[in-house]
BAZAKE-448877 format. One record per residue (C-alpha): residue in one letter; x, y, z. Coordinates in steps of 0.001 Angstrom, whole numbers, plus 500000, padded with zeros to 6 digits. Layout:
N
<rest A | u X | v Y | w Z>
...
***
This chain:
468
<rest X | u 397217 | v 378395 | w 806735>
<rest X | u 399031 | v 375414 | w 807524>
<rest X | u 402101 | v 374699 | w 805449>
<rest X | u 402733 | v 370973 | w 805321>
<rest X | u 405575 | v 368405 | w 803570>
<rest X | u 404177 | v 366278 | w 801211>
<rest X | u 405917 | v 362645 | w 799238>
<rest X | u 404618 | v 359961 | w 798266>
<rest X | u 405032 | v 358573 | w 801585>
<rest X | u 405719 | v 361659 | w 803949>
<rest X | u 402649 | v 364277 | w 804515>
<rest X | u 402783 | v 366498 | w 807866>
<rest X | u 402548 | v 369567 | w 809389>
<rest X | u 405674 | v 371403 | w 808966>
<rest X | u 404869 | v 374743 | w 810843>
<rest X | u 404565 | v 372559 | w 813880>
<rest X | u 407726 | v 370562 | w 813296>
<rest X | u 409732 | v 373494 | w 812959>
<rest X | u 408620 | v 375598 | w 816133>
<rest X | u 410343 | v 372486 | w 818300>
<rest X | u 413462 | v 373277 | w 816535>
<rest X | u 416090 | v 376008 | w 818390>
<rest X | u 419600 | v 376774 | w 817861>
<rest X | u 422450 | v 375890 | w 820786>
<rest X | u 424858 | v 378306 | w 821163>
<rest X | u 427671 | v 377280 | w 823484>
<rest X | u 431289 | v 379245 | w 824434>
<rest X | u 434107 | v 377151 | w 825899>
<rest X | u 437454 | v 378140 | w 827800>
<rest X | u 440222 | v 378414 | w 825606>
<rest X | u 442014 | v 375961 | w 828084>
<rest X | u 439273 | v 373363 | w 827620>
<rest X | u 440386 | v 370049 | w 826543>
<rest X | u 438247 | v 369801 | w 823284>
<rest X | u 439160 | v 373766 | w 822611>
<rest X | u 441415 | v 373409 | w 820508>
<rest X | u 440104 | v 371069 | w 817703>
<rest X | u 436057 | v 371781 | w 818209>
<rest X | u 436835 | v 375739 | w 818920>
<rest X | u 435583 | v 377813 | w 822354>
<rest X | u 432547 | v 378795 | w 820197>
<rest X | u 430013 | v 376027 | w 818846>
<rest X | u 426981 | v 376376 | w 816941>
<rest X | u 424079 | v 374036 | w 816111>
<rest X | u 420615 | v 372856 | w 816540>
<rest X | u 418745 | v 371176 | w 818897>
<rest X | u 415104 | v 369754 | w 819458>
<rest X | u 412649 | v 370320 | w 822235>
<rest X | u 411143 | v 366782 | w 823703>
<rest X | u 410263 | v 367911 | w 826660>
<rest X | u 407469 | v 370152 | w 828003>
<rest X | u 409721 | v 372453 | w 830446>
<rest X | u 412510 | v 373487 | w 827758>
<rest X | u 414301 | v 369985 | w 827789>
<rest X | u 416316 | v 370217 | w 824673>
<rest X | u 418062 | v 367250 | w 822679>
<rest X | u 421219 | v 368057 | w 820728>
<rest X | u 424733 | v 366749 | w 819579>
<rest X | u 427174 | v 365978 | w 822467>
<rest X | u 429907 | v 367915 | w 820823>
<rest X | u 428222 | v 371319 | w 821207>
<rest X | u 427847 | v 371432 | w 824499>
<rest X | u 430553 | v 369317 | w 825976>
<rest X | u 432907 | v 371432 | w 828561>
<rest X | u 430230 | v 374566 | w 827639>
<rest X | u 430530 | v 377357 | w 830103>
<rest X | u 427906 | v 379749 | w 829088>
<rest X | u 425052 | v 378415 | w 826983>
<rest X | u 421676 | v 379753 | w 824682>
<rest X | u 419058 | v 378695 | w 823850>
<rest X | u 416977 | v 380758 | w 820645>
<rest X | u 413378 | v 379282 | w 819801>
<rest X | u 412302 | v 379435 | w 816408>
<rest X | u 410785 | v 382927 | w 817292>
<rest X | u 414176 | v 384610 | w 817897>
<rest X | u 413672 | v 384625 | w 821517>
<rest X | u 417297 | v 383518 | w 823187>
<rest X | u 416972 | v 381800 | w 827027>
<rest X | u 420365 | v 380803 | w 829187>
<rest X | u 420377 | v 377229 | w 829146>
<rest X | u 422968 | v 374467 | w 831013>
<rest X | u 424009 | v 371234 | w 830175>
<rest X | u 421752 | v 368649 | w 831780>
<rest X | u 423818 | v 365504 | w 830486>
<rest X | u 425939 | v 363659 | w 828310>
<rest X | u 426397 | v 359911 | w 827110>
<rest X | u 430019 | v 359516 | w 825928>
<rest X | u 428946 | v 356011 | w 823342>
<rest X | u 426105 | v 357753 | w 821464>
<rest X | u 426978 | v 361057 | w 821318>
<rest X | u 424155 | v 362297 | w 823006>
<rest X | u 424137 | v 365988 | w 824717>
<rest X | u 420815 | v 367064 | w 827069>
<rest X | u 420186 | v 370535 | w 827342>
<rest X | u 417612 | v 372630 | w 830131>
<rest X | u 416179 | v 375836 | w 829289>
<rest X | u 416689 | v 378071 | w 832385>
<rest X | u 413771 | v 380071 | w 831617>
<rest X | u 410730 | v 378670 | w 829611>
<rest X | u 410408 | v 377948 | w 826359>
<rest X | u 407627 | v 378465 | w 823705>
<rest X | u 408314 | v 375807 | w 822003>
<rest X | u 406844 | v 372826 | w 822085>
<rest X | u 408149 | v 369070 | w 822400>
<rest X | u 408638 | v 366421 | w 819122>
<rest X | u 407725 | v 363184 | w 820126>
<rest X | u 410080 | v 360098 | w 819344>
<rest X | u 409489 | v 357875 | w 816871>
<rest X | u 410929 | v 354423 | w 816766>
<rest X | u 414342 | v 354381 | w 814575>
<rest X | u 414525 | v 350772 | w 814434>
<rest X | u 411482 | v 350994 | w 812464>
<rest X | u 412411 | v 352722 | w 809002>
<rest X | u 414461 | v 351046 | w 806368>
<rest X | u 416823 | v 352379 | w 803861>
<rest X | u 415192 | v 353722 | w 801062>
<rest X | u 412212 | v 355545 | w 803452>
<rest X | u 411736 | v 359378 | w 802694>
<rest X | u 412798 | v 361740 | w 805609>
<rest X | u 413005 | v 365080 | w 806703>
<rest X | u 416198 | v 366427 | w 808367>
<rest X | u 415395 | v 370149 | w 809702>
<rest X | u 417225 | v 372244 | w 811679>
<rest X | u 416648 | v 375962 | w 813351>
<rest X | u 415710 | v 378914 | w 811004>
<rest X | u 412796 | v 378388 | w 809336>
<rest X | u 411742 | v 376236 | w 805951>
<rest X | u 414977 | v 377178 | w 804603>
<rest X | u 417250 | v 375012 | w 806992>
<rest X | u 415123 | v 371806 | w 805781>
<rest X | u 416168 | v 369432 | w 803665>
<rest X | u 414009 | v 366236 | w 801771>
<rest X | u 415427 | v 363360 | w 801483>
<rest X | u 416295 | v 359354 | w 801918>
<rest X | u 417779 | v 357046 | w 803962>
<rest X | u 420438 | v 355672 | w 802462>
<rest X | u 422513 | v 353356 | w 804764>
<rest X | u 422148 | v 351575 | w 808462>
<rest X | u 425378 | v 350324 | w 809468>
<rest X | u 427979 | v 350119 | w 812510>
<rest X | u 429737 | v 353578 | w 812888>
<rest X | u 432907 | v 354631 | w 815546>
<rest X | u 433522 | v 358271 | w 815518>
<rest X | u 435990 | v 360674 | w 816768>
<rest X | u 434619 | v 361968 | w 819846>
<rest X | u 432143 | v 359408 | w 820653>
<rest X | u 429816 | v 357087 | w 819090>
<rest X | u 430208 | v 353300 | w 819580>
<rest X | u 426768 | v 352828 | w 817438>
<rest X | u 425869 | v 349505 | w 816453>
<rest X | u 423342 | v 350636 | w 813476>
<rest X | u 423648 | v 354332 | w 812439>
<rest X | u 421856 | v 355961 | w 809917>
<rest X | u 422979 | v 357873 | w 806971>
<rest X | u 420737 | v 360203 | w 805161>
<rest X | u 421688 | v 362249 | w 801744>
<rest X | u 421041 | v 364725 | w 800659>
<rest X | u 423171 | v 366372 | w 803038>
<rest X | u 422270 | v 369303 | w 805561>
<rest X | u 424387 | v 372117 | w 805268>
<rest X | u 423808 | v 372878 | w 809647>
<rest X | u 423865 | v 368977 | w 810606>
<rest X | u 425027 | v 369327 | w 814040>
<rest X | u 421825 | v 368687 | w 815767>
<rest X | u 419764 | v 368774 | w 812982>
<rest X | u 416421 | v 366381 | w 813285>
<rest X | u 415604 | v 363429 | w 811579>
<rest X | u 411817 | v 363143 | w 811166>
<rest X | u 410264 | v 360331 | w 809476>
<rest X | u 406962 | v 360349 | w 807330>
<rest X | u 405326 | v 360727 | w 810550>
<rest X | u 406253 | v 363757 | w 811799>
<rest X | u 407959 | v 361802 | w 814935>
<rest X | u 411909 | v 362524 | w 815915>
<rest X | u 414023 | v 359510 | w 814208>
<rest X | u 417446 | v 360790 | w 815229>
<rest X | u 419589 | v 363642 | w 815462>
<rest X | u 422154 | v 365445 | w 812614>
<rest X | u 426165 | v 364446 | w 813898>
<rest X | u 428589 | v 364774 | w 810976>
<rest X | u 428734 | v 365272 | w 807552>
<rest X | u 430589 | v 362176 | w 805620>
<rest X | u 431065 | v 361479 | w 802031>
<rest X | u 429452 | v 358716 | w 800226>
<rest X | u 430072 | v 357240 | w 796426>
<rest X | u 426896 | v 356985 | w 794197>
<rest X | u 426116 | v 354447 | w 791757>
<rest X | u 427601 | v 356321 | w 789015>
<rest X | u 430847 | v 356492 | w 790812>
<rest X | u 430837 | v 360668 | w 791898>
<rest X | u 431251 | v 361530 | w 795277>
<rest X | u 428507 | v 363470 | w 797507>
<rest X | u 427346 | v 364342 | w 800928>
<rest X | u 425623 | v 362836 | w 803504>
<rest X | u 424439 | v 363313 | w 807336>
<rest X | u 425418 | v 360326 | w 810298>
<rest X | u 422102 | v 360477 | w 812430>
<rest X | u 422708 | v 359027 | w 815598>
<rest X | u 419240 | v 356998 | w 816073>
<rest X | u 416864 | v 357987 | w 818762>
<rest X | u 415975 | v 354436 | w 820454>
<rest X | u 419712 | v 355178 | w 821724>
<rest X | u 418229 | v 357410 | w 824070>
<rest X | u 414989 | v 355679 | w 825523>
<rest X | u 416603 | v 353342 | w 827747>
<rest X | u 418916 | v 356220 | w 828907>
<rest X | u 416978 | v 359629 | w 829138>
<rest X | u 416084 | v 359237 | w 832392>
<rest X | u 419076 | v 358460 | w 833875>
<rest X | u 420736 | v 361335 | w 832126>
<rest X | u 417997 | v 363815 | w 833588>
<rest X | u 418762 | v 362273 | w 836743>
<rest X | u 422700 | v 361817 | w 836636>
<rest X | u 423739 | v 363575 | w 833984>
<rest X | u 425179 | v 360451 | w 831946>
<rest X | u 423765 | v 356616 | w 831907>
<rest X | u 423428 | v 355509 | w 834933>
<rest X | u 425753 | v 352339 | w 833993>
<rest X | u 428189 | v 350223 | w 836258>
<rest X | u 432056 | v 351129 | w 836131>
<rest X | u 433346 | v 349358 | w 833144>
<rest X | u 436982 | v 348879 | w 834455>
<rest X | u 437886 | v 346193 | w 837558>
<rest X | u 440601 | v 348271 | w 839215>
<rest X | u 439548 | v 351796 | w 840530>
<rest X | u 442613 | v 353812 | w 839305>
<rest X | u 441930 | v 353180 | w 835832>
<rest X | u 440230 | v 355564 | w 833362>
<rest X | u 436849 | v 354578 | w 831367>
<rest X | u 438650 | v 352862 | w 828548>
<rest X | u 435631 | v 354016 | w 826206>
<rest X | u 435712 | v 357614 | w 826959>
<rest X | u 437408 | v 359601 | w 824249>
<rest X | u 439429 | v 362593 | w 825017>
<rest X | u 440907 | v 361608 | w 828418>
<rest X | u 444237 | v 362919 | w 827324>
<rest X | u 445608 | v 364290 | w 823804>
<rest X | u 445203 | v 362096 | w 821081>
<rest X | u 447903 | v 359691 | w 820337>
<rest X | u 449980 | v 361451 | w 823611>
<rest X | u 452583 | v 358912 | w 824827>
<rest X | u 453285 | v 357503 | w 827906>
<rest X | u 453079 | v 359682 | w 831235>
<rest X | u 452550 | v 359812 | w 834501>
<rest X | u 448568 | v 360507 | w 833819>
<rest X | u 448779 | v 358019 | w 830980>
<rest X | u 450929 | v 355268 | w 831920>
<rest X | u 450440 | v 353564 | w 828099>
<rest X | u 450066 | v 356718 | w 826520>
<rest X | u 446603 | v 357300 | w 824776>
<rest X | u 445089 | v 356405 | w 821205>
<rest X | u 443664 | v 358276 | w 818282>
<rest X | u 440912 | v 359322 | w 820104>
<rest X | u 442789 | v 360231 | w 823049>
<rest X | u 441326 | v 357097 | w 825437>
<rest X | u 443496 | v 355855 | w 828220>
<rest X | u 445901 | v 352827 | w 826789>
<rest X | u 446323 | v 351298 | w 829994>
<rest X | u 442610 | v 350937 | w 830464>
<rest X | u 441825 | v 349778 | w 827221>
<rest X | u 444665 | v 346944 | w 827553>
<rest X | u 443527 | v 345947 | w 830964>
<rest X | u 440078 | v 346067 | w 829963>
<rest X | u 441078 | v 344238 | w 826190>
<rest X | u 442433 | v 341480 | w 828367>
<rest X | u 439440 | v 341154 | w 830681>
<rest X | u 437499 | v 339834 | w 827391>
<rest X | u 440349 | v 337507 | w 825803>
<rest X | u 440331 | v 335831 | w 829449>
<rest X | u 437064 | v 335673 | w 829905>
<rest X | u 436536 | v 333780 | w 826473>
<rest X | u 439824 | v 331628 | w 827076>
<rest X | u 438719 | v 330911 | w 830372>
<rest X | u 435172 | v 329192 | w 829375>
<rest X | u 436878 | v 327889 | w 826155>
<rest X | u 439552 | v 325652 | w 828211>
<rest X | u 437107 | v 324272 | w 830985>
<rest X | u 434997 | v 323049 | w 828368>
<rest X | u 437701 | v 321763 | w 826401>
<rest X | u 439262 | v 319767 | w 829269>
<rest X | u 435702 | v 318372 | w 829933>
<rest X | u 434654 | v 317164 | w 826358>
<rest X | u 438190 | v 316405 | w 825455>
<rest X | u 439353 | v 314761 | w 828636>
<rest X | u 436291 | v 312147 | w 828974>
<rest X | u 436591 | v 311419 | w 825064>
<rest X | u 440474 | v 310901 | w 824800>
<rest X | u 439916 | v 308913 | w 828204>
<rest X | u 437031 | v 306608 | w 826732>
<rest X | u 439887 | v 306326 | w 823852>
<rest X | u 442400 | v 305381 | w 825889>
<rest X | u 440967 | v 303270 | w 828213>
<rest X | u 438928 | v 300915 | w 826131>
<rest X | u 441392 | v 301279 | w 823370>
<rest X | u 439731 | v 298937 | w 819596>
<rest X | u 437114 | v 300735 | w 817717>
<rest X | u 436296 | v 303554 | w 820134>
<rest X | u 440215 | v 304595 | w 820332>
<rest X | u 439928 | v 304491 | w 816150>
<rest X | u 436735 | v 306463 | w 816313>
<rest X | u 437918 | v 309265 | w 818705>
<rest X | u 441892 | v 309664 | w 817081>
<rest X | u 440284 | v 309454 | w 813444>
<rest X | u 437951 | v 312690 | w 814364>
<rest X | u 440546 | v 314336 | w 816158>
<rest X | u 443193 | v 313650 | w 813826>
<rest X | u 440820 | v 315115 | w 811279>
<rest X | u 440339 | v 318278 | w 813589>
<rest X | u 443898 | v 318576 | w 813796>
<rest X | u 444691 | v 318720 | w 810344>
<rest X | u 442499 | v 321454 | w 809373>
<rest X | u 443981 | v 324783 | w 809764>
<rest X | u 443128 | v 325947 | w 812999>
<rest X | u 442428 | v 330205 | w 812530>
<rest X | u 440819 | v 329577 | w 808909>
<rest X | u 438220 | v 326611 | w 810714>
<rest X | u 437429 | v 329272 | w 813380>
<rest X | u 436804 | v 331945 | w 811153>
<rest X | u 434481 | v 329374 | w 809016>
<rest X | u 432507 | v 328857 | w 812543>
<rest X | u 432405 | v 332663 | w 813483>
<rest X | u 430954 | v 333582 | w 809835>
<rest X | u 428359 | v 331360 | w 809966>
<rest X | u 427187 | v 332027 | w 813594>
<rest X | u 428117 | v 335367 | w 813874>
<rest X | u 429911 | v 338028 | w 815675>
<rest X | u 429278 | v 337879 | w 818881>
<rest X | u 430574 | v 336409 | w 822431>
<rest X | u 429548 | v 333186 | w 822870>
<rest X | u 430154 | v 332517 | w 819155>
<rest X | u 433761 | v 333352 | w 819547>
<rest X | u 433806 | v 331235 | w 822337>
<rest X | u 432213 | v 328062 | w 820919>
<rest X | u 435005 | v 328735 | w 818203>
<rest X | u 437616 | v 328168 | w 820049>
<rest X | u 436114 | v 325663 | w 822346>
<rest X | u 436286 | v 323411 | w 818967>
<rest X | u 439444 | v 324187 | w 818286>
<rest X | u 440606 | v 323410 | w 821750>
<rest X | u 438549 | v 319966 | w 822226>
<rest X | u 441172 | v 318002 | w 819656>
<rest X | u 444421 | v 318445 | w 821589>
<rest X | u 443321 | v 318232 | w 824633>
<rest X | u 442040 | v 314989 | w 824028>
<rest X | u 444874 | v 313388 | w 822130>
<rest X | u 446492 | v 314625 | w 825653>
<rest X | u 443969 | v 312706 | w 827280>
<rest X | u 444143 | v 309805 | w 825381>
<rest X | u 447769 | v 309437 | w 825515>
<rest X | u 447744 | v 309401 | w 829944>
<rest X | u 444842 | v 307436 | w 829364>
<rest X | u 446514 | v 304771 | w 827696>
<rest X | u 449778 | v 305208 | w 830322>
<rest X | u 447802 | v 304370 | w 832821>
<rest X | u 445413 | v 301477 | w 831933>
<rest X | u 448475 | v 299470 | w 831942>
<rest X | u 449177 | v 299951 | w 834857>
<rest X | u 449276 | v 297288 | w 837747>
<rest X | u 446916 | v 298548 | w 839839>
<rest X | u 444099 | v 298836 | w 837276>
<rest X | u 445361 | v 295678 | w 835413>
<rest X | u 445127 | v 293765 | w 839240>
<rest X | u 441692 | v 295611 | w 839679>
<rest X | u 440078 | v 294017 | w 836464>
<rest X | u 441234 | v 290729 | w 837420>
<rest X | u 439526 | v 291034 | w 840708>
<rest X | u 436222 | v 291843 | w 838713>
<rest X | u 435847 | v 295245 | w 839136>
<rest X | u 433437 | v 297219 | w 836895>
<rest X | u 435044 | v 299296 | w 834407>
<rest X | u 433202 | v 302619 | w 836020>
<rest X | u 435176 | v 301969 | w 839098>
<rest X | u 438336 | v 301568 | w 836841>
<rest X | u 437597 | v 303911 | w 834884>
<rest X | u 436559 | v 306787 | w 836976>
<rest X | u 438495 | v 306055 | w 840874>
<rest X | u 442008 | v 304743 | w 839396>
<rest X | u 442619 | v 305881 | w 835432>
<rest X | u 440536 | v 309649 | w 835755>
<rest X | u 442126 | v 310999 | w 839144>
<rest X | u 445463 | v 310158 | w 837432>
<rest X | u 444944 | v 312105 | w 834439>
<rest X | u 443673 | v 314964 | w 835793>
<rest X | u 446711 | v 316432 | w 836624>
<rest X | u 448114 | v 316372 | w 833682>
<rest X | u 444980 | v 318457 | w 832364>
<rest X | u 445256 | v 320804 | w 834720>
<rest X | u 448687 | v 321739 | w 834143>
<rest X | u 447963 | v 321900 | w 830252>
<rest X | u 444931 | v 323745 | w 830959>
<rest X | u 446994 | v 327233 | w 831595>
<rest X | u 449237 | v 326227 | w 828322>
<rest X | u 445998 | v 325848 | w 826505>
<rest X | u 444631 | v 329416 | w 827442>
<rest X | u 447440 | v 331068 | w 825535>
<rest X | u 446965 | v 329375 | w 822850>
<rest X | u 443243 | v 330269 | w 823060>
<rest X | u 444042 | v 334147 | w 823789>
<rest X | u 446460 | v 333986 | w 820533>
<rest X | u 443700 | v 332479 | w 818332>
<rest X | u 441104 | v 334991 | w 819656>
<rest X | u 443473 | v 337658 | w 819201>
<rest X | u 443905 | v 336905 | w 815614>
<rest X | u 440685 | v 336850 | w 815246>
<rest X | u 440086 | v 340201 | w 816446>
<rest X | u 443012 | v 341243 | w 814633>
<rest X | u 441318 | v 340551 | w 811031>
<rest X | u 438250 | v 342095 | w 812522>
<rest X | u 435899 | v 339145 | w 812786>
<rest X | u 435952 | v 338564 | w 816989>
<rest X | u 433671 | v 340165 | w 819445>
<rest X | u 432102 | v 342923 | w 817479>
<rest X | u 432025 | v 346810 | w 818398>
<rest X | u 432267 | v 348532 | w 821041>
<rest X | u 433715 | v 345275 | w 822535>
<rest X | u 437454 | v 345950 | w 823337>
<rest X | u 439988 | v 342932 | w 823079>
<rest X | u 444090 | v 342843 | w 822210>
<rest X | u 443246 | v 341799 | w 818611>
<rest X | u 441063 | v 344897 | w 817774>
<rest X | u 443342 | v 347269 | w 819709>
<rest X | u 446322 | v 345800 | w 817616>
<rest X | u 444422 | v 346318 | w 814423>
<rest X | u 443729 | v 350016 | w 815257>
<rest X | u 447545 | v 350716 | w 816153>
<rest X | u 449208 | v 349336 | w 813000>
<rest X | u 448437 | v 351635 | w 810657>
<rest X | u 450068 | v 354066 | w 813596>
<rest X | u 453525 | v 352858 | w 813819>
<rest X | u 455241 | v 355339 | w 812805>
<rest X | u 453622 | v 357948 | w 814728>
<rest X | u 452302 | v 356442 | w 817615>
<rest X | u 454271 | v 353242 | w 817992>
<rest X | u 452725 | v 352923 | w 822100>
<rest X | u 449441 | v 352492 | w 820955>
<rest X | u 450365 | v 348843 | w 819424>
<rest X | u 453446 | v 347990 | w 821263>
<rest X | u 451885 | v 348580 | w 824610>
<rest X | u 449285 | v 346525 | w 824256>
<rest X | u 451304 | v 343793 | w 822652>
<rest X | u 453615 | v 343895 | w 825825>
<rest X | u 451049 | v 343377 | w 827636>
<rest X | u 449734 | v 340257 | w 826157>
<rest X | u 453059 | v 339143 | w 825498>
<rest X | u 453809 | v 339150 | w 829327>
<rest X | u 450240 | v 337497 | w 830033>
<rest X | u 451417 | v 334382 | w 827728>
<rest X | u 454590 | v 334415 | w 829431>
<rest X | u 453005 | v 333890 | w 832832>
<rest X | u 450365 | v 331561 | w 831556>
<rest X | u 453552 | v 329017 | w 829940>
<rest X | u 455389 | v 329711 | w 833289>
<rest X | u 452814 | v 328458 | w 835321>
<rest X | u 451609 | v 325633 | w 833014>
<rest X | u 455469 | v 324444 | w 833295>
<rest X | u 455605 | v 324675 | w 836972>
<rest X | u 452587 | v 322655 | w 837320>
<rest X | u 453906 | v 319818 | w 835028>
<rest X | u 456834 | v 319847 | w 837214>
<rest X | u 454783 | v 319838 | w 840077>
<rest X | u 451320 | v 317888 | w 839330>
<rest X | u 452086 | v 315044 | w 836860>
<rest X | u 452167 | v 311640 | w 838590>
<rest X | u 454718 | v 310289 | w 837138>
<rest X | u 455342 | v 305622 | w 836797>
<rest X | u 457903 | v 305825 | w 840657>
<rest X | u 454882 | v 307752 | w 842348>
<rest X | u 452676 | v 304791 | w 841642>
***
């Protein structure tokens, strides 16, 4: 007889659900880097989803696992090793050394269900370790360990054996699998349980390079090759200060500070950088219209900017990045606004230095068109003066992308920037002072070089009335 779950939306065969369910048992060396807070023996679940003992299961039982079993939901207990492991969604890969009865779940499509669905979260032992229930959130989540997930999913009523457990949907079809237990507020204001299920689409665009590799076959994250992965949790002790192996000490999830402040800085250049040029572009050509042909287009172009300038600069981008979005190019277009007015009141004002100028006065009276003017005496002239502002410019950009960040409405997760590294360390002052001062240094010294070199090139570049 055929024992089956039954809603009013979820009907399917639960003897054959249950048989791809097996336990992971996995022992760790006591000196083991995750020993001491995970323990050197883990327990969990796992789910078959391949047809030669390929078993899916929580990273965090099986990470730095020296001896490893498999049990199938007959009792039967097979060696297995730990095929791979993706650090961002908490993903752990497991092979059966010998075979397995069991056969595989297919995957469903996570994306697909909606808060509110009914679900099934199961795990090994029989109709006793499964649990009914609903969907009851999809939202960002960071862990401890790992995770960097964009949309989670959070299921109550909670499993008592989460770690691995599987999500099935009304289908019958794997959703996601069991990660932590976390505590969520119900209408009525009382506290209970709930299950983060790490969704399965995470793992389609990854599951063969994890068979393959053993992790995502993705590009090195960091530019220099000394540095650590500055997403990969655990490279040191949490919150262990400065050393030789650490050279900024690590954070609360024991990532490399060094990494994370040279990769931080990659992203706050790489928006300054875009943010500038097209600043000096669109702000240059309309403060040197302004200047040049001075009347009704100079009062057009200094009423808007003046305008722009008055409004308060981090509140205006904040209004832009709410609207748009989180997201790169939205923080960039941001403060690419924000940028335009200044430089162009720059503009304007060696604009209107040198339109009066003999040379261009002599030219007009010799009938030349104003493109030649405009473009082969007044533009080359002002140029300089751009360029030199242009590094001046980026540090103001990198300080209003930084606050940004800092209030949490920049680049959004996993995305790693000064601002959001700044945020995390605050509330660790007291304990863990490197984790914010470290990085500040090091965007403190990046502004410093920026204003050195924009003041050199002032000194340097600006064509100045006894050049002429």
């Amino acid at each position: 007889m055929t024992e089956t779950v039954k809603g009013p939306d979820v009907e399917f065969d639960v003897e054959a659900m249950l048989s791809s369910l097996v336990s992971v048992r996995s022992e760790v060396p006591e000196d083991a880097l995750t020993a001491p807070v995970l323990g050197t023996e883990r327990m969990g679940n796992g789910v078959v989803i391949g047809d030669r003992g390929l078993v899916l299961t929580i990273g965090y039982l099986v990470t730095e696992a020296q001896t490893l079993w498999i049990t199938d939901h007959r009792g039967i207990a097979v060696p297995g090793h730990v095929l791979g492991y993706d650090q961002e969604s908490g993903f752990g890969l497991v092979q059966a050394l010998q075979p397995l009865t069991a056969p595989a779940m297919d995957l469903g499509v996570s994306a697909a269900c909606d808060v509110g669905d009914p679900i099934v979260v199961a795990g090994h032992g029989g109709g006793d370790a499964l649990v009914t229930g609903r969907i009851i959130a999809k939202r960002e989540f960071a862990g401890y360990w790992e995770y960097v997930l964009d949309e989670a999913l959070f299921t109550a009523p909670a499993h008592p054996n989460w770690g691995g457990a599987a999500l099935v949907g009304s289908d019958g079809r794997l959703l996601g699998v069991g990660s932590l237990l976390v505590q969520t507020v119900s209408s009525s204001g009382e506290q209970a349980g709930a299950n983060m299920i790490v969704p399965i689409d995470l793992l389609k665009p990854i599951l063969e390079d994890m068979k393959m590799y053993g992790r995502p076959n993705r590009p090195a994250r960091p530019w220099l090759g000394f540095l650590d992965d500055p997403y990969k949790p655990l490279a040191g002790q949490p919150e262990e200060g400065p050393s030789w192996s650490h050279w900024f000490g690590t954070d609360q999830l024991g990532r490399d500070m060094f990494s994370r402040s040279v990769w931080g800085g990659r992203l706050s250049l790489s928006i300054a950088g875009p943010a500038v040029g097209i600043g000096i572009v669109v702000g240059g050509l309309l403060g040197v219209f302004a200047g040049y042909f001075g009347k009704w287009v100079d009062l057009a172009v200094t009423s808007v900017v003046n305008i722009a300038l008055a409004l308060p600069a981090l509140v205006f981008a904040l209004f832009i990045v709410t609207m748009l979005g989180q997201s790169y190019t939205n923080v960039t277009i941001a403060v690419t606004i924000l940028s335009i007015p200044a430089i162009a009141r720059i503009a304007r004002a060696q604009a209107l230095r040198f339109a009066e100028q003999e040379f261009v006065i002599v030219g007009r009276m010799m009938g030349a068109r104003w493109t030649r003017l405009l473009f082969r005496e007044v533009l080359p002239n002002v140029v300089p003066a751009l360029a030199s502002i242009a590094f001046l410019a980026m540090g103001i950009v990198i300080i209003a992308e930084g606050s940004l960040s800092f209030i949490g409405v920049s680049v959004g997760s996993p995305s790693i920037t000064w601002g959001n590294i700044l945020a995390a360390g605050r509330g660790r002052l007291e304990e863990s002072p490197h984790i914010a001062l470290t990085t500040a240094g090091v965007m403190c010294a990046t502004l410093m070089a920026l204003n050195f070199v924009g003041d050199e090139m002032l000194k340097r570049l600006d064509v100045r009335e006894a050049r002429i």
